[in-house]
C-alpha positions as CSV (number, residue, x, y, z in Angstrom):
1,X,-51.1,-12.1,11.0
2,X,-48.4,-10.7,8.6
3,X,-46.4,-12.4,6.2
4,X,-42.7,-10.1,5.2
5,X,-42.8,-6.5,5.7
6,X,-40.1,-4.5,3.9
7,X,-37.4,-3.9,6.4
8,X,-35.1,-0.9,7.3
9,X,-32.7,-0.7,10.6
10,X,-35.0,-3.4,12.0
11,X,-38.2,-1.6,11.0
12,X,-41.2,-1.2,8.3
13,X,-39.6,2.7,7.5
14,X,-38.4,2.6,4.0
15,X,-36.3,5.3,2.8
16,X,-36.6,6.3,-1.2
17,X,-34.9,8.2,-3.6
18,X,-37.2,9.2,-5.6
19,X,-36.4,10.8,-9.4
20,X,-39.2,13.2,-11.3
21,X,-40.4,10.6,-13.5
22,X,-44.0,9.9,-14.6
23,X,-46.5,8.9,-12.4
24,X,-45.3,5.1,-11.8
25,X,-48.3,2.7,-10.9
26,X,-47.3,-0.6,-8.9
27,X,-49.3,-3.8,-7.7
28,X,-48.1,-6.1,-5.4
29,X,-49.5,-8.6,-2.9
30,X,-52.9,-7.0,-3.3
31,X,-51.4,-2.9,-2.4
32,X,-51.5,-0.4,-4.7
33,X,-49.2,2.6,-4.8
34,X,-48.5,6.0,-7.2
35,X,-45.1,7.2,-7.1
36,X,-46.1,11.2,-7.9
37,X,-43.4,12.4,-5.4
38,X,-41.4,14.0,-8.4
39,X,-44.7,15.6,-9.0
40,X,-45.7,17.7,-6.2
41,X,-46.5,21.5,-6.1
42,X,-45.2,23.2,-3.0
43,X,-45.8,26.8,-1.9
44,X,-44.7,29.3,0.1
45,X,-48.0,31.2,1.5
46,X,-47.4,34.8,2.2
47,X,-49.5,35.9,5.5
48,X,-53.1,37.5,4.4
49,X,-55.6,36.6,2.3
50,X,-56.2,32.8,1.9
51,X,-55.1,30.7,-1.0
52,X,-57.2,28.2,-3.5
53,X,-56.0,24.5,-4.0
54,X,-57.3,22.1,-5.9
55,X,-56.5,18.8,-5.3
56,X,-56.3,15.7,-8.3
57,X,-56.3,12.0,-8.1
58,X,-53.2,9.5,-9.2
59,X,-53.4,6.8,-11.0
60,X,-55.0,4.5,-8.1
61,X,-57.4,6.7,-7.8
62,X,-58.3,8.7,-11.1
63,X,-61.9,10.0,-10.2
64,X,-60.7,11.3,-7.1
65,X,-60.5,14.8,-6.3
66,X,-61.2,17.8,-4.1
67,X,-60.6,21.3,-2.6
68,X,-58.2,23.0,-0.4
69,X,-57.8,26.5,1.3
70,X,-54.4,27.9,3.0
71,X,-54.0,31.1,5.3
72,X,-50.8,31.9,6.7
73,X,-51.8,34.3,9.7
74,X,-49.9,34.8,12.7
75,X,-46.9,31.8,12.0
76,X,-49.8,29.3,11.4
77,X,-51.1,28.1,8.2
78,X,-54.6,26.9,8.6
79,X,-55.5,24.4,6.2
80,X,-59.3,23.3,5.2
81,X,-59.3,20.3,2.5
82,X,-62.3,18.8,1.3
83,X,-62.4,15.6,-1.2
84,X,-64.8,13.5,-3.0
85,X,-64.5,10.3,-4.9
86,X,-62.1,8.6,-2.5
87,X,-62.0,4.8,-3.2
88,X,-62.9,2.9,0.3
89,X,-59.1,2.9,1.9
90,X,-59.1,-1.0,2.3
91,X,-60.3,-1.8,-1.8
92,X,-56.4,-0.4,-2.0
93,X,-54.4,-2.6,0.4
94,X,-54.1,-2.9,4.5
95,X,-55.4,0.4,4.8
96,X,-58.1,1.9,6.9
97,X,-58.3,5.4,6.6
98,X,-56.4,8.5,4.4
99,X,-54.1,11.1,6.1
100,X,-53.2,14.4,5.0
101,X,-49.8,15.1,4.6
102,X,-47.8,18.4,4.3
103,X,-44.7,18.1,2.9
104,X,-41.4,20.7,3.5
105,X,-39.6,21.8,0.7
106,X,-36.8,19.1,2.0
107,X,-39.1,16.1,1.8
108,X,-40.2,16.0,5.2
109,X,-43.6,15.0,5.6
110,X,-46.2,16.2,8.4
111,X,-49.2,14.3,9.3
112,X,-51.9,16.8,9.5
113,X,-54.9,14.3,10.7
114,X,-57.0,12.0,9.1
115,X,-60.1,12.2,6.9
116,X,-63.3,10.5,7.8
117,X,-64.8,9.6,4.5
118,X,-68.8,9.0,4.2
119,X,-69.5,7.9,0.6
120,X,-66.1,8.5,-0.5
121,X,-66.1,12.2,0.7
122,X,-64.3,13.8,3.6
123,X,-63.8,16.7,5.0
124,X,-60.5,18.1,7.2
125,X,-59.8,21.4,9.3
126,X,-56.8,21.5,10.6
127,X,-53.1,23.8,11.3
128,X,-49.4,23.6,10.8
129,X,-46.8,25.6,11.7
130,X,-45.1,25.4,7.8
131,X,-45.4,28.3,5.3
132,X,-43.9,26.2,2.4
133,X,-45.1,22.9,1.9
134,X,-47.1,20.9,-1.2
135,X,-50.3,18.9,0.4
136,X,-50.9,14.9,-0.5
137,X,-53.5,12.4,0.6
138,X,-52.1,9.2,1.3
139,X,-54.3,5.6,2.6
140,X,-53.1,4.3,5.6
141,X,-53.6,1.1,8.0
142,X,-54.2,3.5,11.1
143,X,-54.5,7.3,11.9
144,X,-51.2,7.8,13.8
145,X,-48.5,7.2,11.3
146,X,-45.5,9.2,10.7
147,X,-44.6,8.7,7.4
148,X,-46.6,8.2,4.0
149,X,-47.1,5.3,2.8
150,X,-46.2,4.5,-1.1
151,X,-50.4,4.7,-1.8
152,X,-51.0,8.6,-2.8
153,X,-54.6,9.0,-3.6
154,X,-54.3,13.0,-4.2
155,X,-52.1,15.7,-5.1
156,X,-52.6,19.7,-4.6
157,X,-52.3,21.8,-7.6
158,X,-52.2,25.5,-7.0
159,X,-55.3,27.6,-8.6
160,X,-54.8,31.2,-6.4
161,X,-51.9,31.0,-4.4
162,X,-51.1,33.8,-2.2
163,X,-47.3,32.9,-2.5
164,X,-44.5,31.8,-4.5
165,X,-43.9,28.6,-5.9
166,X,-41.4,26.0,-4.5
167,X,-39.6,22.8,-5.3
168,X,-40.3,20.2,-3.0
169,X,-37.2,18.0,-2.6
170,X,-39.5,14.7,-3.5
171,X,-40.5,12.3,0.1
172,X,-36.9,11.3,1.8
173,X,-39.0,8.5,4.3
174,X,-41.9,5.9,3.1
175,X,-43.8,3.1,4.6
176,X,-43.9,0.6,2.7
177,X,-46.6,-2.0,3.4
178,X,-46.2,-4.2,0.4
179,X,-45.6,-7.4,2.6
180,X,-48.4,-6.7,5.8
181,X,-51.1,-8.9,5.2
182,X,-54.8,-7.6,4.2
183,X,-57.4,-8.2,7.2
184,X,-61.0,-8.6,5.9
185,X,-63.4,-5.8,6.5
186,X,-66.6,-7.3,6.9
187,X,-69.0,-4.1,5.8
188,X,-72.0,-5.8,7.4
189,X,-70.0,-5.5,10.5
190,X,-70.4,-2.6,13.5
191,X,-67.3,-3.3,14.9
192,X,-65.8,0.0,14.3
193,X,-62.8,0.9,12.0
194,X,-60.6,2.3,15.0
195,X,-60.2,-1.8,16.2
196,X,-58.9,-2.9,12.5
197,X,-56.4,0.1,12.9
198,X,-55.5,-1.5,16.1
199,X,-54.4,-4.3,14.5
200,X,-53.0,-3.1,11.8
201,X,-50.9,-0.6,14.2
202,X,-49.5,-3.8,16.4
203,X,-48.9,-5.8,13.9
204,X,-46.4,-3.3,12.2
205,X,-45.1,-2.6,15.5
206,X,-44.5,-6.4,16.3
207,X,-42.8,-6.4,12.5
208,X,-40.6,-3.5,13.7
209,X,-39.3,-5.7,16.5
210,X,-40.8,-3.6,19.4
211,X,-41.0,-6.3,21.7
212,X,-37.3,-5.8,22.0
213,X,-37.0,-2.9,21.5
214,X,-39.8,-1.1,23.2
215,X,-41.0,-4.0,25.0
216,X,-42.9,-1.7,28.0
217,X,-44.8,0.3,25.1
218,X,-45.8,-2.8,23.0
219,X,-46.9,-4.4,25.5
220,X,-48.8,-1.8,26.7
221,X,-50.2,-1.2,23.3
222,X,-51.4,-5.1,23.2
223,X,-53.2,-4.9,26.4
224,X,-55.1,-1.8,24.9
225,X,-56.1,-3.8,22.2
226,X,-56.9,-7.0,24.0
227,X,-58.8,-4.5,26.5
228,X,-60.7,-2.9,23.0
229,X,-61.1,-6.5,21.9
230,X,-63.1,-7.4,25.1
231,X,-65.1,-4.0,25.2
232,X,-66.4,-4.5,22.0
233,X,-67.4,-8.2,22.6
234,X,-69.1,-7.2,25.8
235,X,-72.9,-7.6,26.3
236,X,-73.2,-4.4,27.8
237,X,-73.6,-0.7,26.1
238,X,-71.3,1.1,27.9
239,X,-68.3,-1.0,27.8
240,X,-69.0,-1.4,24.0
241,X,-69.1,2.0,23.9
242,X,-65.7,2.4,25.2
243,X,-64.0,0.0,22.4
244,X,-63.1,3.0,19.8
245,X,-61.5,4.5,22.6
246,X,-59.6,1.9,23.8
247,X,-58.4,1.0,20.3
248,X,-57.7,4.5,19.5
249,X,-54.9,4.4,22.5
250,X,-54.1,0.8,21.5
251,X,-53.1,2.6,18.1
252,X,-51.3,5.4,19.3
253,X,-49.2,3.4,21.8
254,X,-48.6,1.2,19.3
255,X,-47.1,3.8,17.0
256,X,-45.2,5.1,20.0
257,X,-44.0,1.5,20.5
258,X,-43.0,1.4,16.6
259,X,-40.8,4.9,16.7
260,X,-38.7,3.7,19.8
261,X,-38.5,0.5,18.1
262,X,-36.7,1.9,15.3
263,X,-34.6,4.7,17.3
264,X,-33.6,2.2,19.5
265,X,-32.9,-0.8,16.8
266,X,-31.0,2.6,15.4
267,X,-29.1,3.1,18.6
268,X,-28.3,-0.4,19.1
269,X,-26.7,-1.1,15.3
270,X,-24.7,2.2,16.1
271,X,-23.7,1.0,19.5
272,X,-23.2,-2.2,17.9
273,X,-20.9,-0.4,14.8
274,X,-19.1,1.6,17.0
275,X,-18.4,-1.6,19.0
276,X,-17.0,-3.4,16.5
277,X,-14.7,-0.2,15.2
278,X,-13.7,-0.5,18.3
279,X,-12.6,-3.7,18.8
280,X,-11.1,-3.9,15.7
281,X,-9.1,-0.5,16.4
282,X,-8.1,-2.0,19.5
283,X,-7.7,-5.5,18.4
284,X,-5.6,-3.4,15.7
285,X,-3.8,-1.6,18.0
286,X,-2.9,-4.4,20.1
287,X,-1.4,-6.4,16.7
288,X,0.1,-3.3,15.9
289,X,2.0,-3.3,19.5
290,X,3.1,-7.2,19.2
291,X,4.6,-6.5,16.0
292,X,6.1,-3.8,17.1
293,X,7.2,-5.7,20.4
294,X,8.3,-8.3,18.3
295,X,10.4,-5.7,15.9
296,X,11.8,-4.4,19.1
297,X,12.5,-7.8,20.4
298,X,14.4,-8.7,17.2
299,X,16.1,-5.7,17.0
300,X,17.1,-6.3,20.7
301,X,18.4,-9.1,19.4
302,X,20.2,-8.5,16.8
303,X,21.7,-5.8,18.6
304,X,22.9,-8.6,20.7
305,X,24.1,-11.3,18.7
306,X,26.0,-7.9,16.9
307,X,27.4,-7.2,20.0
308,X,28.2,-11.0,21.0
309,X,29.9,-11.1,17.4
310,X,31.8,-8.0,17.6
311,X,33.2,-9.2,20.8
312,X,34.4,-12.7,19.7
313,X,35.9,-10.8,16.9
314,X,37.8,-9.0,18.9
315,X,38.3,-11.8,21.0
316,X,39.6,-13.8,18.6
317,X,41.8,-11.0,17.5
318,X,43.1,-10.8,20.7
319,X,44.0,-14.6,21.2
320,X,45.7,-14.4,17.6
321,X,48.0,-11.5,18.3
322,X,48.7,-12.9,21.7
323,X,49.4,-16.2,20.0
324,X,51.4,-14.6,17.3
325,X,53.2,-12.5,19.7
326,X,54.2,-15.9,21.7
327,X,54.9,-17.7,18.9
328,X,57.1,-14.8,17.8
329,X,58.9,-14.9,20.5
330,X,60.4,-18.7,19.5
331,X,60.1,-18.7,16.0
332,X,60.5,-15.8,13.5
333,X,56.7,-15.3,12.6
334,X,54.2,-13.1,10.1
335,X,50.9,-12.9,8.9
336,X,49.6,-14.0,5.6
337,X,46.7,-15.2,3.6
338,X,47.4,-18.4,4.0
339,X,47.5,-18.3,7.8
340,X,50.4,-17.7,10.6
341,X,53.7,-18.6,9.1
342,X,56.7,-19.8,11.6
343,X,60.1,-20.0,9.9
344,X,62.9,-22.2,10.7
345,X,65.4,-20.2,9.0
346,X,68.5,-21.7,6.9
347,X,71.0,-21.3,9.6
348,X,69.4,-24.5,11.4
349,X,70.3,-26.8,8.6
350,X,74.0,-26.7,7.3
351,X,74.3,-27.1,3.4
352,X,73.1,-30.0,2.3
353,X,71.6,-31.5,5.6
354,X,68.2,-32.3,7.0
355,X,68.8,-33.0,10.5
356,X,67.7,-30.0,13.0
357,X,70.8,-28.6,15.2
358,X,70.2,-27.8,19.0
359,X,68.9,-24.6,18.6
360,X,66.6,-25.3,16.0
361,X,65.3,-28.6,18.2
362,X,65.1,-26.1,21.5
363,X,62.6,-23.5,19.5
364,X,60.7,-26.1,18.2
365,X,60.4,-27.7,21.7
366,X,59.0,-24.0,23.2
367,X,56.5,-24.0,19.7
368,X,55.2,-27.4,20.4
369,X,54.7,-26.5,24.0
370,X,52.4,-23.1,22.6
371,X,50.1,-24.6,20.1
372,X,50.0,-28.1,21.7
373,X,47.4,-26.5,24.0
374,X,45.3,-25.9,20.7
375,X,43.8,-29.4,19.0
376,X,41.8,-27.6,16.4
377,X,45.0,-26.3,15.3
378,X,46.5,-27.5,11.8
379,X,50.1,-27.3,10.4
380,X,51.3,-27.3,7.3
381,X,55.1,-28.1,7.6
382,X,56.8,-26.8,4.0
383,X,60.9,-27.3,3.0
384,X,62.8,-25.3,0.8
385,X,66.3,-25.4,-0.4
386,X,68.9,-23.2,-2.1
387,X,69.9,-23.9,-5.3
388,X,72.7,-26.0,-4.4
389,X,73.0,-29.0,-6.2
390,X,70.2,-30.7,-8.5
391,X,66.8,-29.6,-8.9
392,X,66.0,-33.4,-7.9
393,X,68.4,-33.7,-4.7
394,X,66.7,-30.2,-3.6
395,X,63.3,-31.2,-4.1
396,X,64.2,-34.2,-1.8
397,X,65.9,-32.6,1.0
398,X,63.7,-30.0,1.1
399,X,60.5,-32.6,1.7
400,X,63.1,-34.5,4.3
401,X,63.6,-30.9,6.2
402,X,59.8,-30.7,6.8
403,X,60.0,-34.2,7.7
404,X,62.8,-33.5,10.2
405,X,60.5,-31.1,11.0
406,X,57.2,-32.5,11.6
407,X,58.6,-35.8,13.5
408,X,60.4,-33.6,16.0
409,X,56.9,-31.9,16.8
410,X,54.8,-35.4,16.6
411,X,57.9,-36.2,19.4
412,X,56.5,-33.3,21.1
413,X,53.3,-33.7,21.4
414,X,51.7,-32.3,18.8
415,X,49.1,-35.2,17.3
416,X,50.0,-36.4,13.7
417,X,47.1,-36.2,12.0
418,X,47.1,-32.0,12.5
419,X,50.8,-32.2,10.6
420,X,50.7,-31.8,6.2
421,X,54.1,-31.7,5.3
422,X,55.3,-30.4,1.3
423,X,58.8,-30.3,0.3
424,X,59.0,-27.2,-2.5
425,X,62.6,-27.5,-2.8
426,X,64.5,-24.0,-4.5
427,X,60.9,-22.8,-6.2
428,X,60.2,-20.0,-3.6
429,X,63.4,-18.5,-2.5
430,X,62.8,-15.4,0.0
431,X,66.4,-14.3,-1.0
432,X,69.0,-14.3,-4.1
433,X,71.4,-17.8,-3.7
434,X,74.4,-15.3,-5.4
435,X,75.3,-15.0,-1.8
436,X,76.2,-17.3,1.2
437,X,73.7,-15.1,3.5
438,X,71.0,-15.2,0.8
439,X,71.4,-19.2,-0.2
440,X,71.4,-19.7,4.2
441,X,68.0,-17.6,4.0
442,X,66.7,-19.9,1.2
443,X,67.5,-23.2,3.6
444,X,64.5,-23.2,5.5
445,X,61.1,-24.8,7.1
446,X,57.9,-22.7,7.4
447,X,55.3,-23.7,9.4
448,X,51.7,-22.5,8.2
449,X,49.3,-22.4,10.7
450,X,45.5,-22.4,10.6
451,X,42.7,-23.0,12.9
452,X,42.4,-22.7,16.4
453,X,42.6,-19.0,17.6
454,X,44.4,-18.0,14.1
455,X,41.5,-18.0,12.5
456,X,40.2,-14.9,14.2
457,X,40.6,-12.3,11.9
């Protein structure tokens, strides 16, 4: 019964911006419409004596025209419009009837009732609570619409206006029909015109999704019509007589059923936004907390693994200065780039001489007995020599010292593959060899020591 009808929040209500441009003619799927909304003459009747309107057709329907009369009196403007020329309402599109229409100086528009036309004239008494408004004609698919549709047969021009001119803001809501289809009107018929609006009036409710939306209302708007539907069918005057009637409500509910429709569809894409900011705040605010958890956590962490450092460090310290102090304690001992450095000083070899006197093989015994304990430990065993005798002869009894050296601690204990041994022979004297005290200080063996608990810094 309908093909695509221009859709907005779920319903046939079509919002426009309209721009005062000339009057703008459009065809499409068999509706006609004139765009005059930058066009329109609006008033603002002062209360007395009443004002003279005339009223001109657009360009869909150019022979049209009429008369109008305004008297503000009392907060109520009463409003008598008669027109002549009208086009039949349904030669235009899915339209049944023409509604009067006063619009507010903000684009709001007012149904004021609907015209009855007989041979293309019509007549309309009617009231509105407005003092500034401008006055259209519109066709229409059914009496009880609430906004204009895009087909605006006739305009008011002002001819002796008790007022002041205003600016009408242009129409800020149209219907827009272009896509309802166009029932038939057979002319030979008697079914009366109120069952066609009936139609008209559920089917753009069903387009406006009132069955879930406003499913009580449309529903009861469909058993109106299917109840004017049987009426007019019947056999019998008095239940025929009831059809126009029953369609009338059919129409009304219907447009009832098409406003909640869209307030609802409204209410529900609002609840339905607000959901969704919702969820994503909170599915936002629940990221927001896992990162920070996991900032936290990390933090945590490194605070930890800080800590844990910090106190190997000074663990390590500790077991180097213990060991150092130990180690001190057998063997003259210092600290230096290279590592921990144990000295065997001169007086333990006698000019000349590699092997290692008692006292020399007694500290060496205690050393071997303190890093023995320690197999990540590594020594490097180094001779030196004064500078007695040749270069050559010192070179070699300095390497034999460290040798002297180093087998005395493999005798120990202390595995052989930890033990380097170097003989440097007179290069690094620690002394002058002018004296017998400084060439005895130049006779030595120093142990260097690296790994195990010396490499804690």
């Amino acid at each position: 019964m309908y093909r695509q009808v221009v859709l907005l929040a779920g319903a046939v209500l079509l919002s426009v911006a309209f721009h005062a441009t000339a009057q703008q003619v459009e065809r499409d799927v068999g509706v006609v419409s004139a765009d005059v909304a930058g066009q329109l003459e609006g008033f603002s009747y002062r209360e007395g004596p009443e004002s003279k309107l005339e009223f001109r057709g657009t360009a869909i329907a150019l022979a049209a025209e009429g008369t109008g009369e305004v008297e503000f009196q009392d907060g109520k403007s009463r409003v008598a419009v008669i027109v002549r020329k009208l086009p039949n309402p349904w030669d235009l599109g899915p339209y049944t009837t023409y509604v009067l229409w006063a619009v507010t100086v903000d684009g709001r528009a007012n149904n004021l009732g609907s015209l009855e036309l007989s041979n293309g004239r019509g007549r309309l008494d009617t009231s509105t609570s407005l003092s500034a408004f401008a006055l259209i004609v519109t066709a229409e698919p059914y009496f009880a619409v609430t906004a204009p549709s895009k087909a605006v047969v006739l305009r008011n021009l002002g001819k002796r206006i008790k007022g002041d001119p205003v600016k009408i803001a242009g129409l800020t809501t149209r219907m827009d029909y272009a896509g309802l289809e166009k029932r038939s009107i057979d002319k030979r018929s008697r079914e009366p015109i109120d069952l066609m609006q009936a139609r008209y009036a559920v089917d753009i409710a069903r387009a406006s999704k009132a069955q879930e939306f406003a499913g009580a209302e449309f529903t009861k708007a469909s058993e109106l019509l299917a109840a004017a539907e049987t009426a007019q069918k019947s056999r019998k005057y008095s239940e025929r007589k009831a059809a126009p009637r029953l369609a009338r409500d059919a129409v009304q509910m219907a447009e009832d059923a098409r406003g909640r429709a869209v307030r609802n569809a409204t209410a529900a894409d609002a609840d339905a936004r607000r959901e969704a900011a919702a969820t994503a705040a909170r599915e936002d605010a629940e990221a927001e907390a896992r990162r920070q958890a996991a900032i936290a956590l990390e933090e945590s962490r490194r605070q930890a693994d800080a800590a844990a450092s910090q106190a190997a460090t000074a663990a390590a310290r500790q077991a180097r200065a213990d060991l150092v102090e130990r180690l001190n304690r057998v063997l003259p001992t210092r600290e230096t780039d290279r590592g921990v450095v144990a000295q065997i000083a001169g007086v333990q070899f006698a000019t000349g001489a590699a092997t290692l006197n008692t006292s020399a093989r007694e500290a060496l015994a205690r050393f071997a007995g303190i890093v023995g304990i320690y197999p990540s430990m590594r020594f490097q065993v180094e001779g030196h020599t004064d500078t007695t005798g040749s270069y050559a002869l010192n070179q070699t009894l300095s390497l034999q010292r460290a040798m002297s050296v180093r087998d005395y601690l493999i005798g120990q204990g202390v595995a052989a593959s930890t033990i380097d041994v170097a003989g440097l022979g007179p290069d690094r004297p620690v002394a002058d060899n002018v004296t017998a005290a400084g060439r005895a200080a130049n006779r030595r063996v120093e142990i260097v020591i690296t790994g195990g608990p010396i490499i804690g810094q």
